[in-house]
C-alpha positions as CSV (number, residue, x, y, z in Angstrom):
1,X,-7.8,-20.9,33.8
2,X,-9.1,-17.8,34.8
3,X,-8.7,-14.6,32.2
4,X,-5.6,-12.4,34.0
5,X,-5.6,-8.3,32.9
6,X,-2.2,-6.9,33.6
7,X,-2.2,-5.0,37.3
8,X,-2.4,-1.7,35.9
9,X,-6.1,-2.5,34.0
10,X,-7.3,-4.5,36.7
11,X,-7.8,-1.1,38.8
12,X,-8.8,1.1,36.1
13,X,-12.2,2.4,37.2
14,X,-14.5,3.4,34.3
15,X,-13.8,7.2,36.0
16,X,-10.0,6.9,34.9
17,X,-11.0,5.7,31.8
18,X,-13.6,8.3,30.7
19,X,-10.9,10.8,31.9
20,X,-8.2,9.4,29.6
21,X,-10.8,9.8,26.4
22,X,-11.5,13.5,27.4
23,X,-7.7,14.3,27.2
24,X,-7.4,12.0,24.2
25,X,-10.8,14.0,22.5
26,X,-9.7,17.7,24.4
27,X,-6.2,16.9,22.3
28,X,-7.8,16.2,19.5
29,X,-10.3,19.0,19.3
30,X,-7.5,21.4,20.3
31,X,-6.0,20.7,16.9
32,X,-8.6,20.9,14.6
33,X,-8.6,24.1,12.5
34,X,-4.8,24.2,13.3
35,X,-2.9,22.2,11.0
36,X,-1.6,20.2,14.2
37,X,-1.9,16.6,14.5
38,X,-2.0,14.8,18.3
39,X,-1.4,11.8,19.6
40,X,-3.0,11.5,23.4
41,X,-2.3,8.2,23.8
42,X,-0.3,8.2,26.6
43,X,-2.9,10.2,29.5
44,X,-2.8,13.8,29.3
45,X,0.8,14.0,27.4
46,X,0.4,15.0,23.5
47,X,2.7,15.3,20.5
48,X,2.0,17.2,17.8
49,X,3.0,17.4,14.2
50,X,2.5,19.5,11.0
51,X,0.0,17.8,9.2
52,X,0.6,18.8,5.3
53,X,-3.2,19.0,3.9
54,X,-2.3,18.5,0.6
55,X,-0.9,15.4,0.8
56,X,-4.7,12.9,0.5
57,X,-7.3,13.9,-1.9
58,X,-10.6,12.8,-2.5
59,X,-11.0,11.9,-6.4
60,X,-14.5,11.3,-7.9
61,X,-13.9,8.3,-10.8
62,X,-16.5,7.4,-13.7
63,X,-17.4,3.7,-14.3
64,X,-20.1,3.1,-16.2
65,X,-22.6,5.5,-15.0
66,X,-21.6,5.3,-11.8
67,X,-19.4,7.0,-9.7
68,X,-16.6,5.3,-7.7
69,X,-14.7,7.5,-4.6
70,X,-11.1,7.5,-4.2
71,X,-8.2,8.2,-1.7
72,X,-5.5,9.7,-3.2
73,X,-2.2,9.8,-0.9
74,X,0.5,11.9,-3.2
75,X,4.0,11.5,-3.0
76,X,6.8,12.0,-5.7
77,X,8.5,8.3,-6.7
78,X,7.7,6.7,-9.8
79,X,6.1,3.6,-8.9
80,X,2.7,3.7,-7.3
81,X,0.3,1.5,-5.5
82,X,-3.3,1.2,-6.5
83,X,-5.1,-0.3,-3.0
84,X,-8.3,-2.6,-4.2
85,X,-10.2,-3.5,-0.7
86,X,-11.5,-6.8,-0.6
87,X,-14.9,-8.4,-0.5
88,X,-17.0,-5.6,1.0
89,X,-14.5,-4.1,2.7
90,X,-14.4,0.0,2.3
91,X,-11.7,1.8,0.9
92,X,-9.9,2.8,4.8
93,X,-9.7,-1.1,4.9
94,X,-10.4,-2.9,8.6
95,X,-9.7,-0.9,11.3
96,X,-8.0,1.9,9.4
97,X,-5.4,-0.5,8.0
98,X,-5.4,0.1,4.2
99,X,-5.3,4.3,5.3
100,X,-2.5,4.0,7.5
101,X,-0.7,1.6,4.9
102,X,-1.1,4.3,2.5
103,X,-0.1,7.2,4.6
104,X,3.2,5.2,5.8
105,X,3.9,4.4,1.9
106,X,3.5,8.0,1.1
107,X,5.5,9.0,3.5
108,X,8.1,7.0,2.5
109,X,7.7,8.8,-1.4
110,X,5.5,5.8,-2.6
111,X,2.0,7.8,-4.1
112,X,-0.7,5.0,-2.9
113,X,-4.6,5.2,-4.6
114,X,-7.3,3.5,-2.7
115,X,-10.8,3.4,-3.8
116,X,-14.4,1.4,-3.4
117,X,-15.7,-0.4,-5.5
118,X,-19.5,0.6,-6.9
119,X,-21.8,-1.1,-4.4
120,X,-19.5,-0.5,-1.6
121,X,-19.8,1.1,1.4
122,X,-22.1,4.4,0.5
123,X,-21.6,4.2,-3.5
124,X,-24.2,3.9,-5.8
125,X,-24.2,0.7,-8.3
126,X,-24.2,-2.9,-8.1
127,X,-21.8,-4.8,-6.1
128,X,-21.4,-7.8,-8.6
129,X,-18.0,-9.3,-6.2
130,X,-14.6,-9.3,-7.5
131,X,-15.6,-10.9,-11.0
132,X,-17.6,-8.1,-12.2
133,X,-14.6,-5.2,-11.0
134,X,-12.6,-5.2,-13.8
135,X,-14.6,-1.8,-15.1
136,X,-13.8,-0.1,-11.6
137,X,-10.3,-1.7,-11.1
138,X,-9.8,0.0,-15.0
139,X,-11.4,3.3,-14.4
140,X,-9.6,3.6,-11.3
141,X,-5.8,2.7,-12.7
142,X,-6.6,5.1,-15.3
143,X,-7.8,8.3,-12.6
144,X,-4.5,7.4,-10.8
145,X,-2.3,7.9,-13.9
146,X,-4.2,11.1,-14.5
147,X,-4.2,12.4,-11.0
148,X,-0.2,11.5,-11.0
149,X,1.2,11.5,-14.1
150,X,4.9,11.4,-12.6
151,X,3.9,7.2,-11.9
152,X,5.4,5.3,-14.6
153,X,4.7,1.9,-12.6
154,X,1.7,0.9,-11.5
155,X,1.1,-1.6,-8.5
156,X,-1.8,-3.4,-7.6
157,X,-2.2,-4.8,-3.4
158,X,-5.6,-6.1,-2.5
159,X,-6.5,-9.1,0.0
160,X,-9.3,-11.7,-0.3
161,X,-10.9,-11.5,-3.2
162,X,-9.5,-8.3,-4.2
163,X,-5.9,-10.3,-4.7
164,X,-8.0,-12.8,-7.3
165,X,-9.8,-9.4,-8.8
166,X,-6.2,-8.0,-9.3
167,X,-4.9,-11.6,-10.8
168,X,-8.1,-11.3,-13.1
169,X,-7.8,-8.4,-14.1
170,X,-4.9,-6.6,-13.5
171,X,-3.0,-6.6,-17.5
172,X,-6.5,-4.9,-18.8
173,X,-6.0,-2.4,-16.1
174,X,-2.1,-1.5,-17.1
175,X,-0.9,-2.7,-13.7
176,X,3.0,-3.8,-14.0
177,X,2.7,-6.0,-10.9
178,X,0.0,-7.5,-8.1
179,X,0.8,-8.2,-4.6
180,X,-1.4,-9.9,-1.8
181,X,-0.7,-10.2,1.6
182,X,-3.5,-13.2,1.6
183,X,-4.6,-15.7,-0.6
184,X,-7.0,-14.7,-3.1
């Protein structure tokens, strides 16, 4: 059976195409230095939005003389969500997935703390796999409580091996619950 696009993409010329990414990029380059967020998606028609620069910050973390990076996403409720990435996965997750599941619990007043793991992505150190995390999975709990010291619950999510790292691990780190969209 032969692959069907719907009718619309099947007379998209690369000319349309390239034209749809230069309103999508013109958008986009029209906000920076503005505090305005757009969304081209749809052709040349753009929404913007306020976008509050003070709500993710970058956090440098010790671990053993090594130094871990972290995505801070501040909000004001109590109970936060420390986001271990798994396997070699970096700290914006696949596709952007783990920083728009942070931005969407912020949002809705849930302060969300992402970070990599030494070895990972551009970080210096070792990348020993989920059984040798418990020093970053520590160090980074503990920057989180200091960065927010309103969070009197602390919540571990990771997937793949970062759901078994958080199982592991989790007590020694102070976390008060684990949650895994995957198995570990």
């Amino acid at each position: 059976m032969p692959y069907l696009t719907p009718r619309r993409e099947r007379f998209d010329s690369k000319a349309i195409r390239v034209r749809r990414m230069r309103a999508i990029l013109g958008a986009a380059v029209a906000a920076v230095g503005t505090g305005q967020r757009c969304d081209a998606r749809a052709g040349a028609r753009r929404r913007c939005g306020r976008v509050d620069r003070d709500m993710r910050r970058l956090i440098a973390v010790p671990c053993e003389g090594e130094t871990l990076i972290a995505t801070l996403d501040e909000a004001a409720g109590a109970t936060g969500v420390l986001i271990m990435s798994g396997g070699n996965e970096i700290r914006s997750g696949a596709h952007r997935g783990m920083a728009m599941l942070a931005r969407r619990l912020a949002a809705g007043g849930t302060p969300v703390y992402r970070y990599d793991r030494r070895g990972i992505g551009d970080l210096s150190g070792e990348n020993g796999g989920f059984l040798s995390a418990q020093a970053d999975l520590v160090a980074a709990a503990a920057a989180f409580r200091a960065a927010v010291p309103h969070v009197t619950r602390l919540v571990g999510f990771g997937n793949c091996d970062a759901a078994s790292a958080l199982a592991l691990f989790g007590a020694a780190a102070g976390l008060t619950g684990c949650c895994s969209p995957t198995p570990g």
